[in-house]
C-alpha positions as CSV (number, residue, x, y, z in Angstrom):
1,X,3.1,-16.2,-9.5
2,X,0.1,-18.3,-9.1
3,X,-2.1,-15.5,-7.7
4,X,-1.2,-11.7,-7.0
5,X,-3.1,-11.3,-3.7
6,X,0.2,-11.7,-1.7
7,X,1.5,-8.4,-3.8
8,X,0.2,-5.3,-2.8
9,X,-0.1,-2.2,-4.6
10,X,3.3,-1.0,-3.4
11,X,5.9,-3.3,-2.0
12,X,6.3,-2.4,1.7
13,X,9.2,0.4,2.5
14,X,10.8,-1.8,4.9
15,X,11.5,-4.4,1.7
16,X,12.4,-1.8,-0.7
17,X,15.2,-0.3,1.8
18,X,16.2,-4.0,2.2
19,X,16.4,-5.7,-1.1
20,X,16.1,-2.8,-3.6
21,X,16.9,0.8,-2.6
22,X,20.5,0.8,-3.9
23,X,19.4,-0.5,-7.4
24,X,17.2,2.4,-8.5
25,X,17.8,6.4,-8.5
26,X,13.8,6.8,-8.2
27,X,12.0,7.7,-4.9
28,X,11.8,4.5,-2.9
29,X,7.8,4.5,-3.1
30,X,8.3,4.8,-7.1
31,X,10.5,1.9,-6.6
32,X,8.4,0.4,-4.6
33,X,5.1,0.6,-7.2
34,X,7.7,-0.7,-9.9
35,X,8.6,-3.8,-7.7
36,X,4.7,-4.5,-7.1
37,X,3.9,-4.3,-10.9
38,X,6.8,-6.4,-11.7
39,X,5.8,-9.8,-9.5
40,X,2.1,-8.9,-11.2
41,X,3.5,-9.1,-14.6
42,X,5.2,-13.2,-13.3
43,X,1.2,-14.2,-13.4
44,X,0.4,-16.0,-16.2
45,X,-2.9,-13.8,-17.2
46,X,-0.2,-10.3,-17.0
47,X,0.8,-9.6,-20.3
48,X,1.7,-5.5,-19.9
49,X,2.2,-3.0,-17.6
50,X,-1.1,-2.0,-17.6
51,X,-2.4,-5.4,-16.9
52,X,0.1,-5.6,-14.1
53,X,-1.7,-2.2,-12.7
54,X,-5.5,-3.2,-13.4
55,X,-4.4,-6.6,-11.8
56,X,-3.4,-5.1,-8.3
57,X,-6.2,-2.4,-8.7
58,X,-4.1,0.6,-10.0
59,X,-5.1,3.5,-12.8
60,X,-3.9,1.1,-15.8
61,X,-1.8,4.2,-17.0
62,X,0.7,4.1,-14.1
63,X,1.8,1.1,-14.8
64,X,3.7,2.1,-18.4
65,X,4.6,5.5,-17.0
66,X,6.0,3.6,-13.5
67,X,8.0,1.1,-15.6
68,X,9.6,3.9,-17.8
69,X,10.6,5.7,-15.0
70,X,12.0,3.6,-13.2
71,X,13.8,1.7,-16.4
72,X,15.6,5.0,-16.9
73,X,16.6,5.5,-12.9
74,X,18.4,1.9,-12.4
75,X,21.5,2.2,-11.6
76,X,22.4,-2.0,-11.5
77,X,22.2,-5.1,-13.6
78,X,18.5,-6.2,-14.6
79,X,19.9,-9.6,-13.3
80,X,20.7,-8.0,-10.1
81,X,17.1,-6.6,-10.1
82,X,15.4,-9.7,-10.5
83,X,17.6,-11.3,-7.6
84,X,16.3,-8.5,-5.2
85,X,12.7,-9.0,-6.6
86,X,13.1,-12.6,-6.0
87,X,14.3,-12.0,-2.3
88,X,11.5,-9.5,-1.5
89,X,8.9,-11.5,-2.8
90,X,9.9,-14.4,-0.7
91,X,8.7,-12.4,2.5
92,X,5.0,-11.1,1.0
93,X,2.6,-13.7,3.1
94,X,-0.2,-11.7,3.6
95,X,-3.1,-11.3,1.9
96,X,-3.4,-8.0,0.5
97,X,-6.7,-7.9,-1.3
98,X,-8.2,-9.1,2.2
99,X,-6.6,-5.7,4.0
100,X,-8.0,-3.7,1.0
101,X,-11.2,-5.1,1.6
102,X,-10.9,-4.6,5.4
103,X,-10.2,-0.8,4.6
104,X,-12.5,-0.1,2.5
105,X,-15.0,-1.2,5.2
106,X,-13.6,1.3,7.3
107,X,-14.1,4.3,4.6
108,X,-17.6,3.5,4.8
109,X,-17.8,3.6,8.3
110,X,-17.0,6.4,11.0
111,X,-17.7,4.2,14.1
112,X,-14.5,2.5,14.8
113,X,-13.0,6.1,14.0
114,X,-15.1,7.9,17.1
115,X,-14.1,5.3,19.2
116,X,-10.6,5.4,18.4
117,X,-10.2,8.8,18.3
118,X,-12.1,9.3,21.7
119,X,-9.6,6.5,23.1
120,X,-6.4,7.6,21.3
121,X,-6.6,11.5,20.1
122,X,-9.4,13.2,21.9
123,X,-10.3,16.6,19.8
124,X,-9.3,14.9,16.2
125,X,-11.8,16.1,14.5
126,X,-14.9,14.0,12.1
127,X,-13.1,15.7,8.8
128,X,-10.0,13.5,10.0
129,X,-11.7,9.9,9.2
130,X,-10.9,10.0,5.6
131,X,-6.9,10.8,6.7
132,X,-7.2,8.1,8.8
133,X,-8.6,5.8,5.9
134,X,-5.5,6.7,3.8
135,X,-3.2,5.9,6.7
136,X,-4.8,2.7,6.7
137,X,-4.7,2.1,3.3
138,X,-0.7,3.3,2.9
139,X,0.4,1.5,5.4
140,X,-1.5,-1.2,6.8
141,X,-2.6,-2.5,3.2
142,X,0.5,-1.3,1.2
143,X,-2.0,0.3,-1.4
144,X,-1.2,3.6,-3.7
145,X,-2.6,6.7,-2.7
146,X,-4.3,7.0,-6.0
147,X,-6.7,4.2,-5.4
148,X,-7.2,4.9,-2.0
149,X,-10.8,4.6,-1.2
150,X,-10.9,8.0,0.6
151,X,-9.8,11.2,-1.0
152,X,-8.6,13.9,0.9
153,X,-6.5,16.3,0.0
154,X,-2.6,15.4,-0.1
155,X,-1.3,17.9,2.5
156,X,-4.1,17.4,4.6
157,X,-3.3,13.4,5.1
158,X,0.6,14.6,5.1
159,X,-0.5,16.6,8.2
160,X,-2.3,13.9,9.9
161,X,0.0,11.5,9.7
162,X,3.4,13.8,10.9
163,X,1.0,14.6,14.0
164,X,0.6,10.7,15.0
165,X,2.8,9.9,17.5
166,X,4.3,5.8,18.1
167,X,1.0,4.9,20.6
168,X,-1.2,6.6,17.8
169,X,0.1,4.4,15.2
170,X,0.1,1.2,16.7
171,X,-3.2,1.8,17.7
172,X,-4.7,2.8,14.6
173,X,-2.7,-0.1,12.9
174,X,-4.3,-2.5,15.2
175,X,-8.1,-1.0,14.0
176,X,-7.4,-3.3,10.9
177,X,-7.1,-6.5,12.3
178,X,-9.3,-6.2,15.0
179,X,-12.6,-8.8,14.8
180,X,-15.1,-6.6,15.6
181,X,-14.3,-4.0,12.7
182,X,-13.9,-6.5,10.1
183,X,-16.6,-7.2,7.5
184,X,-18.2,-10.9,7.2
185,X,-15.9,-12.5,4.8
186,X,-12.8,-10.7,5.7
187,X,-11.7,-13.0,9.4
């Protein structure tokens, strides 16, 4: 690996289900963690797994405690594993430190959520910004809800996002990517 932007914190749920799912007994987003750490640790500089974690912006200390777990829960070949790896990776072409730079812009800002709640969710309430942050930042830019740059409480993100309905999504999705949210540097 030549750079890690293209991995993000946690390889997308889509490719875990696709190329690595069946290999692991671990909860696909552990799985998915251990699949981001291991293309860090192909980059020359990566030497451990808590270089692999500092490298993608991760508590150092989850990478040796996500590669244990995960070491004892697979259930097929470490060839096999690397195959899959190989396969997923082929398919990460977007730049992931860009979206974790685009949502941290939104954390420190609340306009874009007004508007979007006033066009999308009329009553969501101020408090529901930072759920809206972490949405953004589990699955728009792939990150780890540890290093998500607004904290709310677990069961109150868990809440926000079951009451999101398809329209909801997309729309919030779409906040992201949209020019006129995006900080200079980040189009």
């Amino acid at each position: 690996t030549a750079s890690t932007r293209q991995i993000p914190q946690v390889l997308p749920a889509r490719l875990v289900d696709e190329h690595l799912a069946r290999l692991f007994d671990s909860r696909p987003a552990t799985v998915g963690l251990l699949a981001s750490l291991c293309l860090a640790r192909t980059h020359p500089h990566v030497h451990s797994w808590t270089d692999a974690a500092r490298e993608l912006g991760l508590p150092p200390e989850l990478g040796e405690r996500t590669a244990r777990a995960c070491s004892a829960s697979m259930t097929a070949s470490p060839t096999d594993v690397v195959t899959a790896l190989v396969a997923a990776s082929g398919e990460l072409e977007i730049d992931y430190r860009d979206l974790e730079d685009r949502v941290r812009h939104l954390a420190r800002t609340t306009r874009w959520f007004t508007h979007w709640a006033r066009a999308n969710r009329p009553g969501t309430r101020p408090i529901s910004h930072v759920y809206a942050v972490q949405w953004h930042w589990l699955n728009v830019a792939s990150g780890h809800f540890a290093s998500a740059p607004a904290a709310g409480a677990p069961w109150g993100y868990r809440k926000f996002a079951r009451s999101l309905n398809i329209a909801q999504t997309q729309s919030l999705a779409e906040v992201v990517s949209s020019n006129s949210h995006t900080p200079k540097g980040c189009r």
